[in-house]
C-alpha positions as CSV (number, residue, x, y, z in Angstrom):
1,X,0.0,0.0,0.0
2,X,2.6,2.6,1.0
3,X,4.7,1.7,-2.0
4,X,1.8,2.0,-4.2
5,X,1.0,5.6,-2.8
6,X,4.9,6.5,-2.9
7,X,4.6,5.6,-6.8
8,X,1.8,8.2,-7.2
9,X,3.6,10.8,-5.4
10,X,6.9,10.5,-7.3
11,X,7.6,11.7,-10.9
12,X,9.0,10.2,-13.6
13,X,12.8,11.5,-14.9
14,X,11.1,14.0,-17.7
15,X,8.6,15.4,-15.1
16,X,5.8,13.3,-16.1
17,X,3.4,11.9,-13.3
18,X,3.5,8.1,-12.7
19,X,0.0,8.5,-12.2
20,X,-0.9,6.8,-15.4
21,X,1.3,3.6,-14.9
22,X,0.3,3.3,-11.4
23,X,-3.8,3.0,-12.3
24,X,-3.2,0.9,-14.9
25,X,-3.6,1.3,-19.1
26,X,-6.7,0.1,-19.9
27,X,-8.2,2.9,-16.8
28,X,-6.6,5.6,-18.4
29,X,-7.6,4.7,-21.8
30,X,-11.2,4.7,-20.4
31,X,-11.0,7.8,-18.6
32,X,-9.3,9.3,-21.6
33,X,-12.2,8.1,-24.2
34,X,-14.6,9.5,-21.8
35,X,-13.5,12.6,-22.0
36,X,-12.5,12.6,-25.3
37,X,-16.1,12.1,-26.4
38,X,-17.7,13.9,-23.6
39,X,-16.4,17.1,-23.4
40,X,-17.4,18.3,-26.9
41,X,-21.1,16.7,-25.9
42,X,-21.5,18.7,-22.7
43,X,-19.7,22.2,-24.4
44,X,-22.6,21.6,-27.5
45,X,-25.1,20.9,-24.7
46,X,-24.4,24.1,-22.5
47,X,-24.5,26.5,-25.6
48,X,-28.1,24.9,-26.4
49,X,-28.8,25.2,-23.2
50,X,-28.3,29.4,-22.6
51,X,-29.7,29.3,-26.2
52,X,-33.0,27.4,-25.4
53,X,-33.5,29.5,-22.0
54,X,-33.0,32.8,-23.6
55,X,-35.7,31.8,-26.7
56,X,-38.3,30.5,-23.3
57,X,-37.6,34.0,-21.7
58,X,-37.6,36.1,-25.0
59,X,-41.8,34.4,-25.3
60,X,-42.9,34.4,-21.6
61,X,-41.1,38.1,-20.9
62,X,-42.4,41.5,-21.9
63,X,-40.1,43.5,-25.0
64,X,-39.5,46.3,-22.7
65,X,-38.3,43.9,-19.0
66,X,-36.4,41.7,-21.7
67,X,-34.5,44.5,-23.4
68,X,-33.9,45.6,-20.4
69,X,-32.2,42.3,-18.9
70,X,-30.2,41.6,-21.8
71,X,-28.7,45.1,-21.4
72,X,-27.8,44.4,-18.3
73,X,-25.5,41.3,-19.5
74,X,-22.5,43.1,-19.8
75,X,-22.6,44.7,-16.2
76,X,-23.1,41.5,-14.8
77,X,-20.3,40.2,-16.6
78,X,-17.9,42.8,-15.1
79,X,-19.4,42.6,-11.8
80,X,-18.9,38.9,-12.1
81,X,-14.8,39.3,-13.6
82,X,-14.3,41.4,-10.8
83,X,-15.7,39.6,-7.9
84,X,-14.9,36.1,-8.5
85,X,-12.0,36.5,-10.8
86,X,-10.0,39.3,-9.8
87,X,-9.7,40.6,-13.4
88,X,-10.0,44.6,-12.6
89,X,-10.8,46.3,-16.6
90,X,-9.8,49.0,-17.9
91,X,-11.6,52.4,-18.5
92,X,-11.4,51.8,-21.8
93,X,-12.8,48.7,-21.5
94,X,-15.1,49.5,-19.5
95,X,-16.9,51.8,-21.8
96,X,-16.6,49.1,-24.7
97,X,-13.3,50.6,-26.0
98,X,-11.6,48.2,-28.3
99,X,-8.5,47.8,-26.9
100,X,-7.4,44.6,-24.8
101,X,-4.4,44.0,-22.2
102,X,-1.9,41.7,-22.9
């Protein structure tokens, strides 16, 4: 048991984890396949998603309260970049300039 976690822990010569060798091949090609062919499913079903729910509220919602809550995407946006991601814009982003930080 210890020499199984050990194996986990260390790294091969080039860096690499050992993680792979110590779960075994035909895991990792599982895991791998997985992922492979469900990542681009779930990105395809979260656009659809936002996509479907704006069409439901766009119907059910007045033109006027919709406008307005679609207007208020981009505020939310920045109030969300700055909050939870710590990404401060600029002014001239902030008023929709053009011009991006590198």
């Amino acid at each position: 048991m210890d020499q199984t976690l050990a194996s986990l822990q260390s790294a091969a010569p080039d860096g690499r984890s050992q993680r792979a060798d110590a779960v075994g091949p035909q895991a990792y090609l599982v895991v791998s396949a997985v992922f492979h062919y469900l990542g681009p499913s779930l990105a395809v079903l979260l656009v659809a998603r936002a996509y479907v729910t704006d069409q439901l509220a766009m119907a059910r919602l007045p033109r006027a309260r919709y406008a307005t809550t679609v207007a208020l995407l981009p505020a939310l946006a920045i109030i969300i970049g700055v909050v939870i991601l710590a990404q401060i814009p600029t002014a001239v982003q902030t008023t929709g300039g053009r011009r991006w930080s590198t």
